[in-house]
C-alpha positions as CSV (number, residue, x, y, z in Angstrom):
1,X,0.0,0.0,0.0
2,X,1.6,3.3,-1.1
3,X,1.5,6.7,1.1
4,X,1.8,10.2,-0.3
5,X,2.7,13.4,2.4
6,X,1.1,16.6,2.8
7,X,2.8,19.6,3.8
8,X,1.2,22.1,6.0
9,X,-0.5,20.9,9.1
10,X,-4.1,20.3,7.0
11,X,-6.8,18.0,6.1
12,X,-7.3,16.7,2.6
13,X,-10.5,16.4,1.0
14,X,-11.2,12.5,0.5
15,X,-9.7,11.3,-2.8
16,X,-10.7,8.2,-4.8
17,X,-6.5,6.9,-6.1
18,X,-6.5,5.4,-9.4
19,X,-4.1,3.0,-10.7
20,X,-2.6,2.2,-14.0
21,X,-2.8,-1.4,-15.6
22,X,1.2,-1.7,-15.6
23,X,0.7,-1.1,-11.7
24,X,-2.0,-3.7,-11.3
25,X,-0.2,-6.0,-13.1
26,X,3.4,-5.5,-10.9
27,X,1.2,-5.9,-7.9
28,X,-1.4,-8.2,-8.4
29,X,-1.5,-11.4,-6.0
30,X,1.0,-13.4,-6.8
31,X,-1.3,-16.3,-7.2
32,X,-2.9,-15.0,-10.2
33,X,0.3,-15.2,-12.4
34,X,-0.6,-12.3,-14.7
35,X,0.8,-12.7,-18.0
36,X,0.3,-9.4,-20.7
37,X,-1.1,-10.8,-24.0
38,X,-1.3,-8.0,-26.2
39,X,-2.1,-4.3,-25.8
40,X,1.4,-3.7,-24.0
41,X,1.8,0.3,-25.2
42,X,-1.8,0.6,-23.3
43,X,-0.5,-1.0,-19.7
44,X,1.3,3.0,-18.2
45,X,-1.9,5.1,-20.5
46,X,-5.1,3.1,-19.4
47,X,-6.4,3.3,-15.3
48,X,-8.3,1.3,-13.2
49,X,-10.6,3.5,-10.7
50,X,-12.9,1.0,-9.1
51,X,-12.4,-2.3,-7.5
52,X,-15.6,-3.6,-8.7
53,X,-15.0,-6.1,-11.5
54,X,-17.4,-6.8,-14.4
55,X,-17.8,-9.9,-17.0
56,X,-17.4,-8.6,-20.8
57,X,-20.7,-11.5,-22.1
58,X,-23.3,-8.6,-22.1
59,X,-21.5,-6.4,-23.4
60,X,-20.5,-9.2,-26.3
61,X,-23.8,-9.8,-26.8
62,X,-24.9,-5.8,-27.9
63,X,-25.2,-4.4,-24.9
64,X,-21.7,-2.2,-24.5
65,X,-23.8,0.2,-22.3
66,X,-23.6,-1.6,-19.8
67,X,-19.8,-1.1,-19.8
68,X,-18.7,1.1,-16.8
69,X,-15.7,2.9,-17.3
70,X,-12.0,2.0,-15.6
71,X,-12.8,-1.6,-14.2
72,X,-11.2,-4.8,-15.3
73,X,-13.3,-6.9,-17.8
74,X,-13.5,-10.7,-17.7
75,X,-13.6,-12.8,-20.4
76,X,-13.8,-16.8,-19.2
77,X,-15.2,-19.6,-20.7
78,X,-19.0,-18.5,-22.1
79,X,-17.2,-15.3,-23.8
80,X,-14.9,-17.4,-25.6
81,X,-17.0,-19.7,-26.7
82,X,-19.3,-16.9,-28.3
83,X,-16.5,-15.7,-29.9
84,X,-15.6,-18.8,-31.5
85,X,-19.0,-19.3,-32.8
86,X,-18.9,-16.2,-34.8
87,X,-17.1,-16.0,-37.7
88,X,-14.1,-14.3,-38.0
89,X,-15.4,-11.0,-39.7
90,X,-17.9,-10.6,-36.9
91,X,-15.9,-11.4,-34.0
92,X,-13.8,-8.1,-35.3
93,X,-17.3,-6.1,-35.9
94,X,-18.7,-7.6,-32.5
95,X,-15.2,-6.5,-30.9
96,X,-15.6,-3.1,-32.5
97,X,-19.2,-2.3,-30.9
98,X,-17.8,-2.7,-27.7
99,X,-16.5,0.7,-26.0
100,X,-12.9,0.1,-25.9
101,X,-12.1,3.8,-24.6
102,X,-14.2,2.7,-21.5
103,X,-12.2,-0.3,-21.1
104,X,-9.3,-0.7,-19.0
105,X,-8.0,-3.9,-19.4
106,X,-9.4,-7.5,-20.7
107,X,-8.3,-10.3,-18.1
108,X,-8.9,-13.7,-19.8
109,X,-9.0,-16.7,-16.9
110,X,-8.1,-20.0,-16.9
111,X,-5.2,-19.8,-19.5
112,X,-7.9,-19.8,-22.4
113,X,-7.1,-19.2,-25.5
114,X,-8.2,-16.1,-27.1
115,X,-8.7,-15.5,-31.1
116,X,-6.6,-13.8,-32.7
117,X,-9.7,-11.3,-33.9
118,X,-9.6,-10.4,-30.2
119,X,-5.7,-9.8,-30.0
120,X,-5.7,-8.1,-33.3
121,X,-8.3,-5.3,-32.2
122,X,-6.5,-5.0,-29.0
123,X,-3.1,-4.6,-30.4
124,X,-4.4,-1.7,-32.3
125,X,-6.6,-0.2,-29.9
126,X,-3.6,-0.7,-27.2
127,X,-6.0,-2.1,-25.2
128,X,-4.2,-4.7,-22.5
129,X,-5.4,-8.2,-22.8
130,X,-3.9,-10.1,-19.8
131,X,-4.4,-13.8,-19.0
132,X,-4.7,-15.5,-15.5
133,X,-4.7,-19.4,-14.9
134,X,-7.7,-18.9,-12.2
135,X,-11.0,-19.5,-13.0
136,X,-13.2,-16.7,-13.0
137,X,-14.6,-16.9,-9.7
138,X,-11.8,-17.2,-7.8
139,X,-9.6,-14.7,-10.0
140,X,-12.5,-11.7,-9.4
141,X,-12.3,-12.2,-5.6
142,X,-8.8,-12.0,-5.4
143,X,-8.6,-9.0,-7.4
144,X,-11.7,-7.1,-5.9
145,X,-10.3,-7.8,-2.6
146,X,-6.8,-6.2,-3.6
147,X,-8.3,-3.2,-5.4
148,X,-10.1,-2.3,-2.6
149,X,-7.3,-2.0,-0.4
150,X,-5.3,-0.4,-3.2
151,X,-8.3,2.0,-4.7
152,X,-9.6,2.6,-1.1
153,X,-10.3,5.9,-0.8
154,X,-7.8,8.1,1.3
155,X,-7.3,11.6,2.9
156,X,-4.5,12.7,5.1
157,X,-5.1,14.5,8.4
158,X,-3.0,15.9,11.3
159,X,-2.2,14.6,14.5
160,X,-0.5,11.8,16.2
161,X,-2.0,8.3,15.3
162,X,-1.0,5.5,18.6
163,X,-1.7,1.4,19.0
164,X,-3.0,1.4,22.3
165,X,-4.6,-1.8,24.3
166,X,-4.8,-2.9,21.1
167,X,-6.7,-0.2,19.0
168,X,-6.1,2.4,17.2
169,X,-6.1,5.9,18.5
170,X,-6.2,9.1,16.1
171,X,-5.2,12.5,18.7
172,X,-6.1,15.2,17.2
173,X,-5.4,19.3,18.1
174,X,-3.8,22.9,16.9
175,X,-0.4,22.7,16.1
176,X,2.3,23.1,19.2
177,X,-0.6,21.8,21.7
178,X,1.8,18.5,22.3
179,X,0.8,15.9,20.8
180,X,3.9,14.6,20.0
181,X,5.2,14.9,23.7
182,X,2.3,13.2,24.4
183,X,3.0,10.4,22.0
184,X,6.5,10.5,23.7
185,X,6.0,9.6,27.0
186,X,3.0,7.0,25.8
187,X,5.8,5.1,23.9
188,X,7.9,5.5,26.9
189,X,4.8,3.6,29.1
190,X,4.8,0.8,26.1
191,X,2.2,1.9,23.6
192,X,3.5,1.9,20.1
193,X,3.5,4.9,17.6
194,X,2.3,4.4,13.9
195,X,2.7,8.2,12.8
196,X,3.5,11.9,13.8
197,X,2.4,15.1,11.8
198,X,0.8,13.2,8.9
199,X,-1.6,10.4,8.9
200,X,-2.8,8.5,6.1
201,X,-6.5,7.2,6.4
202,X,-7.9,5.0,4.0
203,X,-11.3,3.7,4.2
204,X,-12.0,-0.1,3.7
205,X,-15.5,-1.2,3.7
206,X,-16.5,0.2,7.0
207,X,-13.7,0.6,8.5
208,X,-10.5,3.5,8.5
209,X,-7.3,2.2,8.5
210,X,-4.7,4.7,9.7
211,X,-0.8,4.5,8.4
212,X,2.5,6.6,8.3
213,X,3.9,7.9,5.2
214,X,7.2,6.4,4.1
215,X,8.9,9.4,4.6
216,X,8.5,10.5,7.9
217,X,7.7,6.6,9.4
218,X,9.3,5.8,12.6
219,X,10.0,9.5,13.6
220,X,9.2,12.3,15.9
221,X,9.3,15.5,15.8
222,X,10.0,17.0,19.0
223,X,10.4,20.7,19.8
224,X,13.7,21.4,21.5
225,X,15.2,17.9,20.4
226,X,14.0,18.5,16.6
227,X,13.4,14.7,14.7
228,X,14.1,11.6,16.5
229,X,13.9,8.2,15.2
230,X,11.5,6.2,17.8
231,X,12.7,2.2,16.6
232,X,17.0,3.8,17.5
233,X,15.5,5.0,20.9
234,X,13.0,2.6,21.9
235,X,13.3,-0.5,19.1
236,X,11.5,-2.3,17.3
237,X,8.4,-2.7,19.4
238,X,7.6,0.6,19.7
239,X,6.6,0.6,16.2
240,X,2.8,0.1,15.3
241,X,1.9,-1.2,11.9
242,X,-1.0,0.3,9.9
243,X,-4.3,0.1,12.5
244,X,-8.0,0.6,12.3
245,X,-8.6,3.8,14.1
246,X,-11.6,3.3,17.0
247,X,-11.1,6.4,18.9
248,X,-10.5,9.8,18.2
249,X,-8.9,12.4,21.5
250,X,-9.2,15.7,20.5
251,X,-6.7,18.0,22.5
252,X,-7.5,21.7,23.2
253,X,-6.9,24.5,25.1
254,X,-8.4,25.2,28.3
255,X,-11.1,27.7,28.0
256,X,-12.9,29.1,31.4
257,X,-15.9,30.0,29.7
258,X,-16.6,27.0,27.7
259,X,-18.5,24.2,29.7
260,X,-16.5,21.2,30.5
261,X,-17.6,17.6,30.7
262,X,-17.6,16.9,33.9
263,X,-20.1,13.6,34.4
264,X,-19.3,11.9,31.5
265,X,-22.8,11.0,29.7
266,X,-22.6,12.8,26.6
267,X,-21.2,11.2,24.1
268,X,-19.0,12.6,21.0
269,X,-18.1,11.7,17.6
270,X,-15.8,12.6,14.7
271,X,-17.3,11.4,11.6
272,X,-14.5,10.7,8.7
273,X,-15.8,10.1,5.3
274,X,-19.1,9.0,6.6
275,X,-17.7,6.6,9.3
276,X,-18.2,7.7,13.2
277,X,-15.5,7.1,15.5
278,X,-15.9,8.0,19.4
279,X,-14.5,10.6,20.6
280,X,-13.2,12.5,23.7
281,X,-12.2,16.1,23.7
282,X,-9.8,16.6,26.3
283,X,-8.6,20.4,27.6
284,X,-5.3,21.2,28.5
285,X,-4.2,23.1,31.2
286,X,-1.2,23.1,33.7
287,X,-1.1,20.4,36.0
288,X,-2.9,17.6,33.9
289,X,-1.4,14.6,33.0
290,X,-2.2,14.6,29.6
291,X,-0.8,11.0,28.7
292,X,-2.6,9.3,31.9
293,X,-5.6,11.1,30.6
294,X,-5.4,9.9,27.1
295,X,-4.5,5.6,28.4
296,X,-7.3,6.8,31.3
297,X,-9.4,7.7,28.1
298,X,-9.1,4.6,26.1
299,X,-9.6,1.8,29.2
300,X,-12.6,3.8,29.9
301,X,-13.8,4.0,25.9
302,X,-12.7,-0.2,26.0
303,X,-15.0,-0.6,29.3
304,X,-17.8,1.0,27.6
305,X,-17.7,-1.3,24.5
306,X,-17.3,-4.4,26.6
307,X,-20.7,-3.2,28.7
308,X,-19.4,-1.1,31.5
309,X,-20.2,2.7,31.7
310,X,-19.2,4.4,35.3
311,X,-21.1,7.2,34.5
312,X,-24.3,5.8,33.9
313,X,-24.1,3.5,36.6
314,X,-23.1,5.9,39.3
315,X,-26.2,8.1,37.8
316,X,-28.2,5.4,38.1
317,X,-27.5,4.9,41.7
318,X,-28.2,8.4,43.2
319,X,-31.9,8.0,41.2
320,X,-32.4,4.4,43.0
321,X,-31.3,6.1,46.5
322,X,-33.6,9.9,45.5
323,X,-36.2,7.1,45.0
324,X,-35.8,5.3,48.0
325,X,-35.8,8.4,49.9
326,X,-39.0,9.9,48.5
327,X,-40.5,6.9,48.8
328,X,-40.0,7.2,52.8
């Protein structure tokens, strides 16, 4: 999975990434064995935009409408037996009515062996033809479960991104707030840092998977000290691989006149792309312990999942005892 940096301290709008065939085919599964049949000069020009994978029969049969634009096309065994039914001068006029320009690449299963009417028109329309010894079923869910980790859609945000208790926490706040001090000293009490100053988040199915660029993986910036490399200092362990992110800790500055959450019972979320993630908002003021809050912050977010809410229970008790007492 490939990372790109931002520079200022920003969040990007999401962005849907598109690939190119050649890339598809350099990366593809191993198990699928790609092999390029014709079309080569179209493997750097043509893209692939959605993970979603389509069979080319329809479309064969007169109905190139229903060709949607930069997915892979599969040709197994019923397409080449149509074709060989024709003869020759309408397999090229068939092949012709189809809407090559919407085409990205042809990926012919089980090692079949495709007429030369079909290479022919694909050599001149530089349209990639690539053949896979899977059969069709099994070679669209391996693809469609790699292109949608590869075409996920992705922005990059901000903040400090942690493997805590297990999870994945995004901390969020204004520049020179301390989050990466923070970070610090919770790598320092054995929680594991994935990425400082930019985060990649990519969203897969329902979930947002958090990552480090290349660049700036493994490092801190801290101010005073300037970059340090977290695996030299603390090793390997300290280093969190790429994580679903489950809660969000938004830092700020303490503000007198804004109310503060003092019982606990509301609940907050960020909402990324159109996933919600809980969410605390913690201010910052001298004398808190802003990493104790933080762990304190994600035990408490894990109890609540598992069943257990302090809050609610303790609210629950005074209104048994005011009950009891009114009822005397």
């Amino acid at each position: 999975m490939s990372f790109d940096t931002t520079s200022e301290k920003s969040e990007k709008s999401g962005e849907n990434p598109k690939i190119s065939v050649a890339e598809f085919v350099e990366n593809a599964p191993a198990e699928l064995n790609i092999k390029v049949l014709a079309g080569a000069n179209g493997l750097r020009q043509n893209k692939i935009v959605s993970p979603r994978i389509q069979k080319l029969g329809l479309a064969l049969a007169g109905f190139s409408h229903y060709i949607h634009a930069g997915r892979i096309q599969i040709v197994g065994q019923s397409e080449i037996s149509y074709l060989h039914q024709l003869e020759s001068r309408h397999r090229i006029e068939t092949l012709n009515n189809l809407e090559l320009d919407k085409i990205s690449c042809i990926l012919i299963t089980k090692n079949l062996e495709p007429s030369p009417e079909l290479l022919q028109v694909a050599e001149a329309k530089n349209l990639p033809v690539l053949s896979t010894a899977q059969v069709s079923s099994k070679a669209i869910n391996i693809i469609s479960n790699h292109l949608s980790k590869v075409l996920a859609p992705l922005i990059t945000m901000h903040g400090v991104l942690m493997e805590m208790y297990g999870i994945g926490v995004l901390m969020l706040g204004e520049s020179g707030i301390g989050k990466s001090e923070c970070a610090l000293d919770l790598i320092s009490r054995g929680h594991r840092l994935i990425s400082d100053d930019s985060i990649i988040i990519k969203k897969i199915g329902g979930r947002l998977i958090g990552a480090s660029p290349e660049l700036t993986r493994e490092h801190l910036e801290i101010r005073g000290l300037g970059i340090i490399n977290v695996r030299d200092l603390f090793g390997v362990s300290a280093i969190g691989k790429p994580k679903q992110i489950e809660l969000v800790i938004e830092i700020e500055k303490w503000n007198a006149a804004a109310r503060i959450e003092r019982l606990g019972l509301d609940r907050h979320e960020r909402e990324i792309f159109d996933v919600k993630i809980t969410k605390f908002v913690l201010p910052v003021t001298a004398g808190r312990n802003l990493s104790t809050l933080i762990e304190t912050a994600v035990k408490v977010h894990l109890l609540r999942d598992s069943g257990f809410d302090a809050a609610k229970s303790l609210v629950e008790k005074h209104s048994a005892i005011l009950n009891e007492t009114s009822a005397t």
